[in-house]
C-alpha positions, 0 to 999 in steps of 0.5 A, spaced: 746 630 681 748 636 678 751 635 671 758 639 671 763 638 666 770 642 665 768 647 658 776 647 656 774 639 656 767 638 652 768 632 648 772 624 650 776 625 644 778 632 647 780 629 654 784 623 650 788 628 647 790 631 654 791 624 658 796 623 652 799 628 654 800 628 661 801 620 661 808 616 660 807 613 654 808 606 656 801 606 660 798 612 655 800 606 650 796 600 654 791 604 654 789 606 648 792 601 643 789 594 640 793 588 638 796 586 632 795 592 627 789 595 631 785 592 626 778 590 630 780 597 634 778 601 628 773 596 626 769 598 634 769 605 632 767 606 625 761 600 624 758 604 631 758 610 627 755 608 620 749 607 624 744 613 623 738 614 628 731 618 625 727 623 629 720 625 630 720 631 630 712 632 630 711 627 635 708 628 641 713 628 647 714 630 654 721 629 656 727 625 655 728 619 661 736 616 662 734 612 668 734 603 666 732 598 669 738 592 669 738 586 674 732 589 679 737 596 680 735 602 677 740 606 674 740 613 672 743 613 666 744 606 661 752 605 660 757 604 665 765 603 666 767 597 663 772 592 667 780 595 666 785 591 667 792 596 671 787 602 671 792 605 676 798 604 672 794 608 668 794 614 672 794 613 680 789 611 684 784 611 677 780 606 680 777 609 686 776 615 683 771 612 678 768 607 683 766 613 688 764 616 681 759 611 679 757 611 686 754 619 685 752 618 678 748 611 679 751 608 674 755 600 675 763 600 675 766 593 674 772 591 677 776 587 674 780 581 677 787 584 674 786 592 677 790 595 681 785 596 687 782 591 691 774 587 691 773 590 698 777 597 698 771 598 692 765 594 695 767 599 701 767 605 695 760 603 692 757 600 698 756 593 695 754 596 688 759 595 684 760 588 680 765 585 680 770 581 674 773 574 675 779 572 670 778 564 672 785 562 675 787 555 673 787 554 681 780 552 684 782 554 691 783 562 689 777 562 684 773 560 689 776 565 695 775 570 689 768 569 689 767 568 697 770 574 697 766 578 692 760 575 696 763 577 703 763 583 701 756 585 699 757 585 690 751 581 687 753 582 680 759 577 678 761 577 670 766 572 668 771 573 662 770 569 655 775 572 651 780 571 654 783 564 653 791 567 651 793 574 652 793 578 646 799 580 641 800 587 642 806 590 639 806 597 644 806 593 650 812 588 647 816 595 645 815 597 652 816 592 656 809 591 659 808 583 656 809 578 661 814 578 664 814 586 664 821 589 663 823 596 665 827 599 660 831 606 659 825 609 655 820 609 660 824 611 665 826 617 661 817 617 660 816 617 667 821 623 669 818 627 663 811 626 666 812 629 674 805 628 675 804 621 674 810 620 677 809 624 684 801 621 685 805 614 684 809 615 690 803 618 694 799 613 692 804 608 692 806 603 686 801 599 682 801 593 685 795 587 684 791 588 690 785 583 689 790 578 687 795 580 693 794 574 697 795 569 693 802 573 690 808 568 694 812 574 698 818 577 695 818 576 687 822 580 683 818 583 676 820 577 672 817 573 678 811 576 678 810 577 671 810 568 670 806 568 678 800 572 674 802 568 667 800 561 670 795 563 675 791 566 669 791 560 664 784 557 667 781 557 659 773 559 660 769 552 658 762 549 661 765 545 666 767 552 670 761 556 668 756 550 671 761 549 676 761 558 679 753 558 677 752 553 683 756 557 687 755 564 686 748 566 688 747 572 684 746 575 678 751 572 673 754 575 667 759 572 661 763 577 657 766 576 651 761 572 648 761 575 641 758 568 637 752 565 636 755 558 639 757 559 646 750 564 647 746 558 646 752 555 652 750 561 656 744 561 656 743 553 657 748 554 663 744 559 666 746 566 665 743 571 667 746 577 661 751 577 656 756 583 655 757 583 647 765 584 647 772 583 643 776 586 649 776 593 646 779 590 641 785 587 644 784 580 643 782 577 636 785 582 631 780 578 625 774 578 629 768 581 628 766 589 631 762 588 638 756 592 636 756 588 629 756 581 633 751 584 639 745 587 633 746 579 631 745 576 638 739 580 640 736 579 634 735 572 636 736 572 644 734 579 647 728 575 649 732 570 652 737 574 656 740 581 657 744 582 652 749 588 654 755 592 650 761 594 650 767 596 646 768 600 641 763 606 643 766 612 646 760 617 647 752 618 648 751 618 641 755 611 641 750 609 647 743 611 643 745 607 636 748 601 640 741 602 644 738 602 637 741 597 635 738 592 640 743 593 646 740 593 653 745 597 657 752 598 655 759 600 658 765 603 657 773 603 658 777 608 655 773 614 655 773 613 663 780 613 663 783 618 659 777 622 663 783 621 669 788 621 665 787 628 663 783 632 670 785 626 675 780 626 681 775 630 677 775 626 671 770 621 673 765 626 675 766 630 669 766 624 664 760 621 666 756 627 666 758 629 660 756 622 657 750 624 661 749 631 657 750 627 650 746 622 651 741 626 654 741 632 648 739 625 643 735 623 646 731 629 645 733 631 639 730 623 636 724 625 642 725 618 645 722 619 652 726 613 654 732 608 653 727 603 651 724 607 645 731 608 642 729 602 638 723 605 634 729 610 631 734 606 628 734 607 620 
């Protein structure tokens, strides 16, 4: 398709400017920021960009192709939008708008467990073609439901969460009220007075709520109610048992994200899975782990030939895309640049961002002459 992007708006970091602006800075805040002291969330971002790329300037060379081929699809371009937890809390309705996005650029969109849009609502969106991210629940009966449900509704593609065994420790979220339990305090009352936008698309589109997760959620639950629902029910830690036990029953392409070690790569693997999405959460999660792109370049150096090897956190562009590619990455995938995306320009964020991810990645490509992803690695200095 036809790759169009607002002028006012040419870059993420121009996009993540005005999303911040026009969001209340509780959810701007859940967004954008890490745990701890952001440590591991600066780290994705400069060890990515210490990575340099050489052109041949004098080969021959015909023209750049972005298409990919992952898991028997191919995909128009090698990225796609990472699983997020709360998209619409984030801005209204976020995660139809990217799904019906991705749906138009033949890119994947994973939806997370924790979202506030359903597996059917979006499998509907994508007609069958999104994936799907399971956070194991500790009851096996929602856990298998989930994967029915998935199932039922077309997705071949599961990713289960690693990284996940506690819920990070993120100062932001604490001082807003957005831990679990969640708290309403005065601040993000005045926050969302002061963000009419963000207000009026919420009444339209109606409160943020756990849309996959609606059936299992008790009825009438206040906020502190809910917020314990949602603690207890996630507590599933992620172990081989529950890996053997989801690879006999899910019949699909299987995924594990978060995996950052050498240890339960092999585990991976072992159990039957079919990719790994190389990822510290965004750097949400383990404040003194190492970057993603840091973790993935060992991994594929031993595995790539064993399994696919995918990545995220941390990149945020096309330049970021061609040095993870480079560095050993198959296919990557991305979270904030999409939402602050929708943040800054609502229903035309997801198209707009895409295509420009799309228009770097592809100038790159051609300024490197690499014809095709694959050949990203002949240009990693």
């Amino acid at each position: 398709m036809e790759l169009n992007i607002n002028s006012q708006y040419p870059s993420v970091n121009d996009l993540r400017k005005r999303a911040e602006f026009k969001m209340p800075k509780f959810a701007f805040d859940y967004l954008d920021g890490g745990c701890n002291d952001d440590i591991n969330l600066n780290k994705n971002r400069t060890d990515i960009q210490k990575i340099e790329l050489m052109p041949n300037y004098l080969s021959d060379f015909d023209a750049s192709i972005m298409k990919t081929e992952l898991f028997g699809h191919t995909y128009d371009a090698p990225f796609g939008i990472a699983p997020i937890g709360l998209q619409g809390l984030m801005w209204p309705n976020s995660p139809e708008i990217l799904a019906k996005a991705a749906m138009e650029h033949n890119i994947p969109f994973i939806l997370s467990t924790v979202t506030t849009s359903s597996i059917e609502t979006i499998a509907e969106i994508t007609e069958g073609k999104s994936w799907f991210q399971l956070y194991h629940p500790a009851d096996e009966k929602i856990k298998n439901d989930l994967l029915d449900r998935a199932e039922n509704a077309g997705i071949s593609v599961l990713v289960i969460l690693a990284d996940v065994p506690t819920f990070g420790f993120r100062p932001r979220d604490i001082k807003n009220g957005l831990s679990m339990p969640p708290k309403i305090n005065l601040n993000n009352i005045i926050e969302v007075i002061k963000n009419p936008e963000w207000t009026f698309k919420t009444l339209l589109y109606g409160k943020p709520a756990f849309k996959t997760m609606m059936p299992y959620i008790p009825k009438g639950l206040n906020l502190r109610k809910l917020g314990e629902f949602m603690d207890i029910t996630f507590s599933g830690r992620l172990n081989e048992e529950r890996i053997a036990s989801i690879r006999s029953k899910w019949k699909g392409t299987l995924i594990i994200k978060g995996i950052v070690g050498e240890q339960d790569a092999e585990k991976a693997i072992r159990l039957g899975a079919d990719g790994l999405i190389i990822s510290n959460h965004g750097g949400r999660q383990l404040d003194a782990g190492q970057s993603s792109i840091v973790s993935m370049t060992d991994l594929a150096k031993k595995y790539k030939n064993q399994i696919k090897i995918m990545v995220d956190s941390g990149l945020q562009s096309g330049p970021d895309i061609a040095r993870a590619m480079a560095s050993g990455a198959e296919f990557t995938f991305m979270g904030r640049s999409f939402m602050y995306g929708v943040g800054a320009l609502g229903n035309e964020g997801g198209n707009h961002t895409i295509s420009l991810i799309k228009k770097e990645l592809l100038q790159v490509m051609e300024q490197l002459c690499c014809e095709k992803t694959s050949d990203f690695k002949n240009h990693l200095i």
